[in-house]
Biopython code that builds the backbone (N, CA, C, O; Angstrom):
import numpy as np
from Bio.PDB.StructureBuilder import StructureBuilder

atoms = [
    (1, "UNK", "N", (-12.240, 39.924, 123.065)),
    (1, "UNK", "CA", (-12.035, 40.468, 121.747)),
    (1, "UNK", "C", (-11.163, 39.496, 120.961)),
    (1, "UNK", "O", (-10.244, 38.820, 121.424)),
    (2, "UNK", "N", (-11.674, 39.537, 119.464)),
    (2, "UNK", "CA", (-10.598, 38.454, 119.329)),
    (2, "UNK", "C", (-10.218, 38.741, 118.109)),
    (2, "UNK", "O", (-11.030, 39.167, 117.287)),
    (3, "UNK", "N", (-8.805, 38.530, 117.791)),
    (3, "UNK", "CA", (-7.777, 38.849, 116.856)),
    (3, "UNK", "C", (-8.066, 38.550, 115.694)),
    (3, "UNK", "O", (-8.148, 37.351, 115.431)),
    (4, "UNK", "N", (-8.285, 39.448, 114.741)),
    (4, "UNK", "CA", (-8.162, 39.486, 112.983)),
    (4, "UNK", "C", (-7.281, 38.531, 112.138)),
    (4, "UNK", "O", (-6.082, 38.486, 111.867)),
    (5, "UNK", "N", (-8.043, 38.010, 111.926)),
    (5, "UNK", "CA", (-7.123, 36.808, 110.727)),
    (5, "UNK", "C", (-6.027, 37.679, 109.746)),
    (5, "UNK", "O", (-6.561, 38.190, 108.761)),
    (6, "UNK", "N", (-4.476, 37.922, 109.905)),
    (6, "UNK", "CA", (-3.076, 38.026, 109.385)),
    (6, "UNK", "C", (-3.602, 37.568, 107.763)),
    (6, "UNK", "O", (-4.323, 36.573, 107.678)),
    (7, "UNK", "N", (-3.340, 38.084, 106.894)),
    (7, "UNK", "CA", (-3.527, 37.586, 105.690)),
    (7, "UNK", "C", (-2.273, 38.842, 104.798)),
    (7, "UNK", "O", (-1.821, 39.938, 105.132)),
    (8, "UNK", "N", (-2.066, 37.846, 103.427)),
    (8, "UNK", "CA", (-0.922, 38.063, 103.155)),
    (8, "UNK", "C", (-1.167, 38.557, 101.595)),
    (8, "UNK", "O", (-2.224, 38.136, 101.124)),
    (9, "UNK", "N", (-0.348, 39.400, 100.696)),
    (9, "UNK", "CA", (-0.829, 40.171, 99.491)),
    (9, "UNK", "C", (0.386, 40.684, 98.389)),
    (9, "UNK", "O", (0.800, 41.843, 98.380)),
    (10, "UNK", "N", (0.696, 40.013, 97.810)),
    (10, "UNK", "CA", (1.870, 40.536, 96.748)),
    (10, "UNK", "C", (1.582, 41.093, 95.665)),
    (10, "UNK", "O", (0.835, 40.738, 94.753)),
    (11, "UNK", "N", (2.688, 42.671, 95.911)),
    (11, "UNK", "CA", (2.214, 43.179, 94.877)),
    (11, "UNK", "C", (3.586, 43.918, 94.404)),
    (11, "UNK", "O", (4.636, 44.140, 95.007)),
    (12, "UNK", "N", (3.101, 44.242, 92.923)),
    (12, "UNK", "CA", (4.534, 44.537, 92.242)),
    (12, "UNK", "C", (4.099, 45.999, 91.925)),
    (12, "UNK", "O", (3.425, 46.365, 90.961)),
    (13, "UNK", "N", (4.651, 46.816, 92.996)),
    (13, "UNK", "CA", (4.088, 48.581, 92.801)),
    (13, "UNK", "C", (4.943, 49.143, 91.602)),
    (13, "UNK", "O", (6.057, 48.678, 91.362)),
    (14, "UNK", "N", (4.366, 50.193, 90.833)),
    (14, "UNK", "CA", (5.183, 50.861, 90.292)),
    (14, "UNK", "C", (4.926, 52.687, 90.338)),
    (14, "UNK", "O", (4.022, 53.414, 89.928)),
    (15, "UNK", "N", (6.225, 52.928, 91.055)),
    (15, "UNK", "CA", (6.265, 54.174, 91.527)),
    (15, "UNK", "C", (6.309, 55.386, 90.612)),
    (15, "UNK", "O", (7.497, 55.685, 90.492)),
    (16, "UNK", "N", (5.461, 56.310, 89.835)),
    (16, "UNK", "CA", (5.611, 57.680, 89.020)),
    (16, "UNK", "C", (6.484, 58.614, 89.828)),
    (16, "UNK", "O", (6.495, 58.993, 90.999)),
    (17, "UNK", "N", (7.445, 58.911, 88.395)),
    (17, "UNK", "CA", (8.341, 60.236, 88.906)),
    (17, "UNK", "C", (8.092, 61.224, 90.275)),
    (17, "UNK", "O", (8.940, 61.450, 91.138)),
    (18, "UNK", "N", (6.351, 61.881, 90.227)),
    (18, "UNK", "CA", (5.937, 62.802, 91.156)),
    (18, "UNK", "C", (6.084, 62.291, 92.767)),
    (18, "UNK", "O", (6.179, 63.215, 93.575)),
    (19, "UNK", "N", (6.114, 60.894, 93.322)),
    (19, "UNK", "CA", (6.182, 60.542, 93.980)),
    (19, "UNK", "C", (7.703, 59.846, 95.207)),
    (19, "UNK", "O", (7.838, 59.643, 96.414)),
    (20, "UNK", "N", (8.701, 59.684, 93.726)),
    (20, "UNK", "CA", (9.588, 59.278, 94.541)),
    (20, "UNK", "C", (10.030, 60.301, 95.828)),
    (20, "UNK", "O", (9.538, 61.330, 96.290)),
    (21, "UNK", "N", (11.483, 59.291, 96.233)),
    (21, "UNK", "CA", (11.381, 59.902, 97.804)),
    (21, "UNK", "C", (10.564, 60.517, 98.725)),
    (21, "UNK", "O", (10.883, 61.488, 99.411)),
    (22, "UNK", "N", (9.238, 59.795, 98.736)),
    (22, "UNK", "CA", (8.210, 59.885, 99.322)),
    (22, "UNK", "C", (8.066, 58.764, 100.186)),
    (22, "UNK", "O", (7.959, 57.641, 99.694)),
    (23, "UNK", "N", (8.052, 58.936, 101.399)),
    (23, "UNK", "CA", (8.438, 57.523, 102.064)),
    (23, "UNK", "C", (7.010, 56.975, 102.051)),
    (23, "UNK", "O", (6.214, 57.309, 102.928)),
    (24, "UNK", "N", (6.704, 56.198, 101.136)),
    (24, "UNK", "CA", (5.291, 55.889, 101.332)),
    (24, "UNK", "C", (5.043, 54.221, 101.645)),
    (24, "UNK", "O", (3.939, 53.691, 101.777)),
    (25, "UNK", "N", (6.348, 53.558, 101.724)),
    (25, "UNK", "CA", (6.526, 52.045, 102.127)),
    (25, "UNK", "C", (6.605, 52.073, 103.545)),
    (25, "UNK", "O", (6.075, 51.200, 104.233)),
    (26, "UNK", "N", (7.320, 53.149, 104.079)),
    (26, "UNK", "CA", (7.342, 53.722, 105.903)),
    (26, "UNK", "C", (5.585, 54.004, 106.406)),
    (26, "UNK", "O", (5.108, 53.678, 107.493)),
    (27, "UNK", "N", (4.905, 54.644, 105.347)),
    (27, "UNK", "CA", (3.646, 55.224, 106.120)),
    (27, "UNK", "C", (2.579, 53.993, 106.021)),
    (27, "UNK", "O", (1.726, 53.816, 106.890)),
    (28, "UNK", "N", (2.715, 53.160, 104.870)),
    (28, "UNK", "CA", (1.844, 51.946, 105.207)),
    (28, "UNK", "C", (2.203, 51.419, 106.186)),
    (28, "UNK", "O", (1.243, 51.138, 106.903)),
    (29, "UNK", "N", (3.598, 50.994, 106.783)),
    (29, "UNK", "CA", (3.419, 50.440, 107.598)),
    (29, "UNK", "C", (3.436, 50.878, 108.684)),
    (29, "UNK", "O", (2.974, 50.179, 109.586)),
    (30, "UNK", "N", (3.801, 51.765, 108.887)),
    (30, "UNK", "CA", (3.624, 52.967, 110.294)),
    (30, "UNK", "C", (1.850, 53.609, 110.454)),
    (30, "UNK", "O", (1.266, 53.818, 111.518)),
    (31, "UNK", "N", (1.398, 53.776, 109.302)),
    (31, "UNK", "CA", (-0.076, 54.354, 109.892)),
    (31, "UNK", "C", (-1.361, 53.476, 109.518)),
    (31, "UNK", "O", (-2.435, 53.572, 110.113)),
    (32, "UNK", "N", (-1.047, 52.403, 108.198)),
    (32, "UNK", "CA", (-1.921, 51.195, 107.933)),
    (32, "UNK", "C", (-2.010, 50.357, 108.268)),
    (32, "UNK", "O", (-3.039, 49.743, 107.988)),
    (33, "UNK", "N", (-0.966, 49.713, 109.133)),
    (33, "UNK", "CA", (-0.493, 48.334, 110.552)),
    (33, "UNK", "C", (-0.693, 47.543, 109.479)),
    (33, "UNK", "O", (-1.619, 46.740, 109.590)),
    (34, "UNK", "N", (0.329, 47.548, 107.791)),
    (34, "UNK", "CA", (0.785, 46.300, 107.504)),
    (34, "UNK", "C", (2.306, 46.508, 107.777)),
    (34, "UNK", "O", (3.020, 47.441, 108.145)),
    (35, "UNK", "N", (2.484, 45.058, 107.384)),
    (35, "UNK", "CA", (4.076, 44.972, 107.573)),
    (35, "UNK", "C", (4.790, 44.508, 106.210)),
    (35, "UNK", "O", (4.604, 43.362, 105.801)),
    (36, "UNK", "N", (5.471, 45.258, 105.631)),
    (36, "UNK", "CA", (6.071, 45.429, 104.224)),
    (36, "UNK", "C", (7.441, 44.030, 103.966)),
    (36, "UNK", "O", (8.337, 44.071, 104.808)),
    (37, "UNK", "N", (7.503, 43.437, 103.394)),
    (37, "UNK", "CA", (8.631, 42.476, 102.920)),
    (37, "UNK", "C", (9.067, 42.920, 101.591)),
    (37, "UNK", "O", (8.338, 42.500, 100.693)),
    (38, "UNK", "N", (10.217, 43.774, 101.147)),
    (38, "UNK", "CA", (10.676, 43.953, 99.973)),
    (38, "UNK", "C", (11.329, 42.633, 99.256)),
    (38, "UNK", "O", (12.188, 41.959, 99.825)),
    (39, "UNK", "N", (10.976, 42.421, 98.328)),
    (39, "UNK", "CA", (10.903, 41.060, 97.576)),
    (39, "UNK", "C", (12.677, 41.263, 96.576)),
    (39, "UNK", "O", (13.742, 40.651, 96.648)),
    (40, "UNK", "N", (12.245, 42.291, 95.834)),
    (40, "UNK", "CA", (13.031, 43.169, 94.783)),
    (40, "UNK", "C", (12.484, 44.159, 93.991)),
    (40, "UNK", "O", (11.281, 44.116, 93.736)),
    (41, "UNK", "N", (13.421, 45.344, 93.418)),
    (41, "UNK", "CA", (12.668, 46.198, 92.801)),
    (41, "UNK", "C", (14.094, 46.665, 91.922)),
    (41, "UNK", "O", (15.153, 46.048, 91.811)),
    (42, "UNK", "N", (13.573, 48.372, 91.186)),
    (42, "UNK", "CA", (14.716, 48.661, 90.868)),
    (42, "UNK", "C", (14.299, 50.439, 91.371)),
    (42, "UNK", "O", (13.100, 50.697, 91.268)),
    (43, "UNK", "N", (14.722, 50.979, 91.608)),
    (43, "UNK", "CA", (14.899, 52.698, 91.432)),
    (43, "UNK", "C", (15.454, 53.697, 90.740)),
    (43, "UNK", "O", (16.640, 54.023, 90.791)),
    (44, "UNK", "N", (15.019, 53.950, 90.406)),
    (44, "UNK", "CA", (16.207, 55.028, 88.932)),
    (44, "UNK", "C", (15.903, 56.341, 89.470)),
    (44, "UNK", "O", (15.218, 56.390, 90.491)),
    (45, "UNK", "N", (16.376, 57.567, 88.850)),
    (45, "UNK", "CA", (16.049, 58.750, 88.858)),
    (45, "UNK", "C", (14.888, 59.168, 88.095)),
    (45, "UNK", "O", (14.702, 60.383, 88.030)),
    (46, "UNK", "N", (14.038, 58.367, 87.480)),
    (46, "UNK", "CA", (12.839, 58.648, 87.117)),
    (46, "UNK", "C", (12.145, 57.999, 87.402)),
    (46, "UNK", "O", (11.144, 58.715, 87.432)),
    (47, "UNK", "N", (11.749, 56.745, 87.768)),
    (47, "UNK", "CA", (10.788, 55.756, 87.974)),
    (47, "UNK", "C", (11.116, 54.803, 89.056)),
    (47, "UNK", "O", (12.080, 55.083, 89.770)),
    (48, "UNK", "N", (10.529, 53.845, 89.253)),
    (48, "UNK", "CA", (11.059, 52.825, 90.661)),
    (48, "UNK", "C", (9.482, 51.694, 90.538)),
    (48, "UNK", "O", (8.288, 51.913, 90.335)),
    (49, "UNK", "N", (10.230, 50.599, 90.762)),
    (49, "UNK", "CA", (9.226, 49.520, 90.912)),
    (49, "UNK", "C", (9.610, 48.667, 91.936)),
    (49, "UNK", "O", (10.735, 48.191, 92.088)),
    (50, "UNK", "N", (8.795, 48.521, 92.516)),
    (50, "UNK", "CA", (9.141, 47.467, 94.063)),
    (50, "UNK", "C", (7.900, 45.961, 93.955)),
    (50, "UNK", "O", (6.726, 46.034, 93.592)),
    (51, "UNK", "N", (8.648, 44.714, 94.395)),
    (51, "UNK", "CA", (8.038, 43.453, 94.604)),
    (51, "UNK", "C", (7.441, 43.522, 96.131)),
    (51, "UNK", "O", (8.396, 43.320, 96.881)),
    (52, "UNK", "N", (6.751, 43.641, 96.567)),
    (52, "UNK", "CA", (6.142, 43.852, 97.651)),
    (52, "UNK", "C", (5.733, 43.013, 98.218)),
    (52, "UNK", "O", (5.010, 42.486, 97.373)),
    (53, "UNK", "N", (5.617, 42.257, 99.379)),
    (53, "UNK", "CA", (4.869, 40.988, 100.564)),
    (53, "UNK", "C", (4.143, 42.112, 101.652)),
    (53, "UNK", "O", (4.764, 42.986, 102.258)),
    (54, "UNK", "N", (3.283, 41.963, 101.700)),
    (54, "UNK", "CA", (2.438, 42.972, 102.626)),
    (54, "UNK", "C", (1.346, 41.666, 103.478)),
    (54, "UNK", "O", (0.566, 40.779, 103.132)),
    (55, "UNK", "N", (1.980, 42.331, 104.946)),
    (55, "UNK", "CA", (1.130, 41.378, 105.823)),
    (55, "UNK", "C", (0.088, 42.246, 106.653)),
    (55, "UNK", "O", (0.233, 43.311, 107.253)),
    (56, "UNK", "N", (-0.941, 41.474, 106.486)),
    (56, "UNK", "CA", (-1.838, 42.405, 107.569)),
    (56, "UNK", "C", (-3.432, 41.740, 107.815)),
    (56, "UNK", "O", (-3.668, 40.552, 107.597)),
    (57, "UNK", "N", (-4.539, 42.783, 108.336)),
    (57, "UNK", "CA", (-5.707, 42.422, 108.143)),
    (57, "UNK", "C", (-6.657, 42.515, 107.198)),
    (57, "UNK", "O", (-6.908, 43.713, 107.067)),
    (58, "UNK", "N", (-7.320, 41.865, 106.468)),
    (58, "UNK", "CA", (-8.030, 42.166, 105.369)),
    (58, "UNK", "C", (-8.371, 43.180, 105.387)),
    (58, "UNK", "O", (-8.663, 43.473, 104.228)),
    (59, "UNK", "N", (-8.610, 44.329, 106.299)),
    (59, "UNK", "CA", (-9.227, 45.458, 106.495)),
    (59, "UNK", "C", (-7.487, 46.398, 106.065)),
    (59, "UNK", "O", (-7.724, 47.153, 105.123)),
    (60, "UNK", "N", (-6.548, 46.462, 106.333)),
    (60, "UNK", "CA", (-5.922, 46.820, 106.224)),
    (60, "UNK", "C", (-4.748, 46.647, 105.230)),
    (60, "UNK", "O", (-3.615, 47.124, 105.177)),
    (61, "UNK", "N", (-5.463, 45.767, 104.449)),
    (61, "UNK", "CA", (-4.436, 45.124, 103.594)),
    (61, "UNK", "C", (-5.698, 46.088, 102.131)),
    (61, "UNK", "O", (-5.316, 46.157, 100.963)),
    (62, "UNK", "N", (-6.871, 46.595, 102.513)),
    (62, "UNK", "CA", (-8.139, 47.143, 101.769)),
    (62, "UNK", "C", (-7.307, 48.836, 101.861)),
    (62, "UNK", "O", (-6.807, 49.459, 100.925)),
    (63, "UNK", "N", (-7.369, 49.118, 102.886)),
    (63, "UNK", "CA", (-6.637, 50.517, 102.998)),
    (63, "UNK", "C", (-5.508, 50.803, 102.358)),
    (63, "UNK", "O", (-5.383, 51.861, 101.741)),
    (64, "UNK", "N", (-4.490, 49.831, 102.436)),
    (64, "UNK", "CA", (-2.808, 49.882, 101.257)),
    (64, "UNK", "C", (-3.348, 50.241, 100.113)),
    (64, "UNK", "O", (-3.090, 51.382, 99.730)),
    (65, "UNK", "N", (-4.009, 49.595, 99.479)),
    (65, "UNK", "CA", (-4.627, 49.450, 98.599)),
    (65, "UNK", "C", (-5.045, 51.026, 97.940)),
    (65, "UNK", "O", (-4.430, 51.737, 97.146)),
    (66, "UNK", "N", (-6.027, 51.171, 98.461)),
    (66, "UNK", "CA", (-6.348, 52.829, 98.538)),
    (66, "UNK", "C", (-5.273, 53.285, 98.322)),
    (66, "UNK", "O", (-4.776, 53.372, 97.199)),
    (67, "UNK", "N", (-4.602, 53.752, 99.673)),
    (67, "UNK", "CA", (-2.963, 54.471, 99.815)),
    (67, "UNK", "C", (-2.984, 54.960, 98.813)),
    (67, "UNK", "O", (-3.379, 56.089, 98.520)),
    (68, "UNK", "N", (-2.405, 53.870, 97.937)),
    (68, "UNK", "CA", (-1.646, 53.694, 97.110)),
    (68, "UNK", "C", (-2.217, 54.236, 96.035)),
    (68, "UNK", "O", (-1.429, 55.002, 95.481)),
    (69, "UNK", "N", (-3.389, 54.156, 95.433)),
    (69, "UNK", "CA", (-4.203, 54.428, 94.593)),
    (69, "UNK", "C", (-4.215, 55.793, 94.498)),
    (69, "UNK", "O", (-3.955, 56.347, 93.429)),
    (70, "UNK", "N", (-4.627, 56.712, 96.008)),
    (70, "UNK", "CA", (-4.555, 58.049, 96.139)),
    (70, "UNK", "C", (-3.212, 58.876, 95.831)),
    (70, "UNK", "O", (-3.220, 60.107, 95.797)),
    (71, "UNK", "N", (-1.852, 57.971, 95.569)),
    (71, "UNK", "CA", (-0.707, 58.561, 95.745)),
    (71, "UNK", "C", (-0.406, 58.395, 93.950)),
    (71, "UNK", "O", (0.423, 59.195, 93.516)),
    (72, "UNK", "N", (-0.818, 57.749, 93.272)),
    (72, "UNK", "CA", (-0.462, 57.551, 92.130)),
    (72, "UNK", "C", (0.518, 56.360, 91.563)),
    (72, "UNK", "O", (1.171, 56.207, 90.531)),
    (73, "UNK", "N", (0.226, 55.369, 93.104)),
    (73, "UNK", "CA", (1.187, 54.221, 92.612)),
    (73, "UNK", "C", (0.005, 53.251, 92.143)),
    (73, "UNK", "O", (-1.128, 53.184, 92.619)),
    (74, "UNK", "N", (0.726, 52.284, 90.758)),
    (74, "UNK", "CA", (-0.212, 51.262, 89.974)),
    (74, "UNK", "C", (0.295, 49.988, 90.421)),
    (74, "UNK", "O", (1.515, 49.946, 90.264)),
    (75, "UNK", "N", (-0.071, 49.184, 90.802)),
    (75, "UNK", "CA", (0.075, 48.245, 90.882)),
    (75, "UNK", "C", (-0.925, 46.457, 90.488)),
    (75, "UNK", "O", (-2.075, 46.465, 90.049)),
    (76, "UNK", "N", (-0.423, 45.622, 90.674)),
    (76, "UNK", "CA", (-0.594, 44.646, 89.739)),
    (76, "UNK", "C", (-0.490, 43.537, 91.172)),
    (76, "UNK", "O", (0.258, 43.854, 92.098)),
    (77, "UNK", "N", (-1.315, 42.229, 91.234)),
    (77, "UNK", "CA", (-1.327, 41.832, 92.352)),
    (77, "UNK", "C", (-0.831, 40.042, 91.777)),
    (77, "UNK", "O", (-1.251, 39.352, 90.848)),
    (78, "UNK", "N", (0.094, 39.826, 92.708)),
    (78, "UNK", "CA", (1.521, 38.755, 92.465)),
    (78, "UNK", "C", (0.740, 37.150, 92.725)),
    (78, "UNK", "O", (-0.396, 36.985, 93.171)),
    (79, "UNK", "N", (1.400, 36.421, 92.441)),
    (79, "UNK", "CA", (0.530, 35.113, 92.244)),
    (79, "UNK", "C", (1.256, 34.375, 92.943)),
    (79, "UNK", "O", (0.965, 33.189, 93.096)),
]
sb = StructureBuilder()
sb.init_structure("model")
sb.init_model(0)
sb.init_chain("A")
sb.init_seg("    ")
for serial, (resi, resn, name, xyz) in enumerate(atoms, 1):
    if name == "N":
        sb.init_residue(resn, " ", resi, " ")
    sb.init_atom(name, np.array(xyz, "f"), 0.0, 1.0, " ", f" {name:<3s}", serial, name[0])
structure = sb.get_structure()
């Protein structure tokens, strides 16, 4: 069997009110098998935006993606 090419994905999430304290940077990488690098962000009591490094398999770096989409976070993909 042989191992999935690691590929790498920056993205600058931005988190809606309905969602904070929602550990949803824990469940990508706990149930999507990427691995999260916080870059910088900010958090307020209404909003929150995070710089994101997300490592994984193209297949799973496709699923964050989703996640995220289903949860109501927008994001914008880093250069």
């Amino acid at each position: 069997m042989t191992k999935e090419t690691q590929k790498s994905l920056r993205l600058k999430l931005n988190f809606p009110e309905k969602v904070l304290g929602d550990p949803i940077i824990y469940q990508l990488s706990h149930d999507l098998d990427v691995i999260p690098n916080i870059l910088r962000g900010r958090i307020t009591e209404k909003s929150a935006w995070l710089e994101v490094e997300f490592t994984g398999t193209a297949k799973s770096l496709d699923k964050a993606r989703q996640f995220l989409t289903e949860r109501g976070v927008t994001f914008t993909e880093m250069h």
